[in-house]
N, C-alpha and C positions, 0 to 999 in steps of 0.2 A: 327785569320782568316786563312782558310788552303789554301796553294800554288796553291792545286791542286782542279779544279772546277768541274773539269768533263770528259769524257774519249770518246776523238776525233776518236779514231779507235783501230781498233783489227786487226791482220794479222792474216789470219789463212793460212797454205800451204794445196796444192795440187802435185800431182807426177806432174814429167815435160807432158809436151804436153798434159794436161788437161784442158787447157784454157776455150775451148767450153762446155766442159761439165760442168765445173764452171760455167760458166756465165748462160748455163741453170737450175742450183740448184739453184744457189744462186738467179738470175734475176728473171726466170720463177717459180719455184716450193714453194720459200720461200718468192718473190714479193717484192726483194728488188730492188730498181731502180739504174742502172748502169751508171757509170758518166765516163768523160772523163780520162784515165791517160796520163803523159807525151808521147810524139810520140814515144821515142826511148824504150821506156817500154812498149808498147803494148802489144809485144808478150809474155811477160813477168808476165803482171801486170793486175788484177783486182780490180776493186775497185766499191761500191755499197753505196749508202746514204741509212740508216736506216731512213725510212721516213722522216719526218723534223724535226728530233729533233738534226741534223747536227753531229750526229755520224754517224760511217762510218765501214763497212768491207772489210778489205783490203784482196786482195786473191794473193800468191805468191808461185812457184814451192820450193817445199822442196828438201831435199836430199835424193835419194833412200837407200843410204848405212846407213842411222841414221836413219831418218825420218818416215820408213813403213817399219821396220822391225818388226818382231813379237811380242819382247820387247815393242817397242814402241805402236803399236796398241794396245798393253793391257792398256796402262797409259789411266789416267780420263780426260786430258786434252781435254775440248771441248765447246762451246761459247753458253748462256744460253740467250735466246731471251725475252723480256718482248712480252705481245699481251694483246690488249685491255681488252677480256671479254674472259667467256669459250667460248662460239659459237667458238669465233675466233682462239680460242687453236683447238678445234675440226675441222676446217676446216684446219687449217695448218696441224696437224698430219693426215687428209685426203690427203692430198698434198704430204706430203714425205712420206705414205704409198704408195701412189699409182708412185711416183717416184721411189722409191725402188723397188714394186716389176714388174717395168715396162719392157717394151721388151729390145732387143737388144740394141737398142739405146741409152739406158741408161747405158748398163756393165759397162764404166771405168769412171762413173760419178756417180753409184748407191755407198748411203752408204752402210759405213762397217756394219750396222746392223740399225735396227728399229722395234720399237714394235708395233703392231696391235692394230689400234684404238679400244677400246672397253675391249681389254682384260686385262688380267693382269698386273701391270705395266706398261700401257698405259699412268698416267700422270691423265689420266682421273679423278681422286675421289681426287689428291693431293691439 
């Protein structure tokens, strides 16, 4: 019988002082529901219920000097989402298309990259 049953959360980093712009990708754009963190982590800490299946994505500031350097931005490391049905694939990559290639408000909260629903390597036909 194996130890491990199932996987409670994923931390994934953001640069410092991107809190807000987190909580609008992850909350608003990709519609995960945000929950409380400890008071003294707040400013610190994100954290999101992947609907009810009581997993969870944890969001915390990385290191600028390791973490977003140019090395690093080339690594593959990056969290691979389940979704019901295609419709619901297509409407999400609607969602972070149109997050990405959104106005100002978006800059330090737009991904590093994303592909255009419909096109090439879209995900679309996978």
């Amino acid at each position: 019988m194996p130890l491990i049953t199932g996987l409670h959360h994923v931390n994934l980093i953001v640069p410092p002082n991107t809190l807000p712009e987190a909580n609008a990708f992850y909350g608003k754009t990709l519609g995960l529901t945000p929950r409380p963190v400890p008071q003294l982590q707040k400013d610190r800490l994100a954290w999101f219920d992947i609907g009810t299946s009581g997993q969870q994505v944890h969001i915390a500031f990385g290191r600028p000097e390791v973490d977003f350097t140019e090395e690093a931005k080339g690594a593959s490391r990056h969290p691979c989402f389940k979704v019901g049905s295609l419709e619901e694939l297509g409407e999400l990559q609607r969602r972070v298309w149109g997050h990405f290639r959104g106005g100002e408000e978006w800059e330090r909260g737009r991904p590093l990259g994303c592909d255009e629903p419909g096109k090439e390597d879209s995900g679309e036909n996978s």
